[in-house]
C-alpha positions in Angstrom: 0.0 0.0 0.0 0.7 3.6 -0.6 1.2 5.9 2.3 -1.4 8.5 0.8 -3.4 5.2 1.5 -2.3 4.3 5.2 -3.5 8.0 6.2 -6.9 7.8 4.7 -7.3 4.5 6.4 -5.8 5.2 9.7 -8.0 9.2 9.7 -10.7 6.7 8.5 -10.3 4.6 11.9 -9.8 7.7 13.7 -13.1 9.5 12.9 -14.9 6.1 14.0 -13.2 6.2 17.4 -14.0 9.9 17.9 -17.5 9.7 16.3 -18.0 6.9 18.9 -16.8 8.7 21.3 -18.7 11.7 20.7 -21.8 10.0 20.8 -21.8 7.7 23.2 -20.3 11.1 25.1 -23.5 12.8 24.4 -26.2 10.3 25.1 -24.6 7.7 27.7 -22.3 7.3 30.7 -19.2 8.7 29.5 -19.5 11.3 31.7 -18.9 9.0 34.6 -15.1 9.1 33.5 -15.2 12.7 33.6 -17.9 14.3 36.1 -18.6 17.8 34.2 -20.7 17.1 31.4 -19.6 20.2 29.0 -16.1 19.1 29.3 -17.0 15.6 27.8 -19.0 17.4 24.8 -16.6 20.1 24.6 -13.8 17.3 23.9 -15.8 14.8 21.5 -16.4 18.1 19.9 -12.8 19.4 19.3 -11.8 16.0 18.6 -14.5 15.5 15.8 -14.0 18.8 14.5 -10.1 17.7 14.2 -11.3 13.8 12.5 -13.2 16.0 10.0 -10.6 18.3 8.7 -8.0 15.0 8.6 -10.5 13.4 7.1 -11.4 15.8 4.6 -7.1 16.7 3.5 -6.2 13.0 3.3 -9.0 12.1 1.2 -8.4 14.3 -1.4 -4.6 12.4 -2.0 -5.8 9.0 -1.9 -7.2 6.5 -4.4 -10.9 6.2 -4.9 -11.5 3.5 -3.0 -10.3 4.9 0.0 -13.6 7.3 -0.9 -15.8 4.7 0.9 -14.2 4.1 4.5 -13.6 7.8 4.5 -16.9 9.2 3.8 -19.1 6.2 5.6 -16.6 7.8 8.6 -17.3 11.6 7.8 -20.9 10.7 8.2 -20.3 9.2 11.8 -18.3 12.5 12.7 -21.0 14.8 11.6 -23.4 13.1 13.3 -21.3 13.1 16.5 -20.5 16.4 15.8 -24.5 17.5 15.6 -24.9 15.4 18.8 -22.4 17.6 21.0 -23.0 20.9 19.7 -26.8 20.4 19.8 -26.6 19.5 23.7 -23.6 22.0 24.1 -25.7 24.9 22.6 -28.9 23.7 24.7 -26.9 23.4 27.9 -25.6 27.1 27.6 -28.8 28.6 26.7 -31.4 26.6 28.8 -30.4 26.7 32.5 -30.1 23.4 34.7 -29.9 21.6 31.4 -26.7 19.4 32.4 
């Protein structure tokens, strides 16, 4: 394999890790590990945010078949990403929310 190939695989695996993360972040116990609730959103957020824009620069180098891992994993991110920015933004504008 190609190295342009490794990346797009390996930001591929990436952005299934952090879209995991993200969303079992924002609607289970994750935030048992860490206690304050916006911190956990505030990190799956960054770190999907990060997974999209690798995602998105290594794709562009690689072959065409490394389309389909990568955008079957850009569509996990964005939904994690929608997930912690939708409870972040209700959490800062509804009070008691977390």
């Amino acid at each position: 394999m190609r190295r342009e190939q490794w990346w797009v695989l390996s930001w591929s695996l990436v952005g299934f890790v952090v879209s995991w993360y993200a969303l079992v972040g924002a609607v289970q116990t994750i935030y048992q590990w860490f206690p304050h609730e916006p911190v956990t959103l505030l990190f799956g957020f960054g770190l999907t945010v990060i997974s999209l824009v690798g995602l998105v620069r290594t794709s562009r180098k690689g072959p065409w078949w490394c389309l389909v891992p990568a955008t079957v994993s850009a569509i996990a991110v964005i939904l994690g990403l929608v997930a912690d920015s939708t409870l972040l933004l209700l959490g800062l504008t509804i009070p008691g929310f977390y």
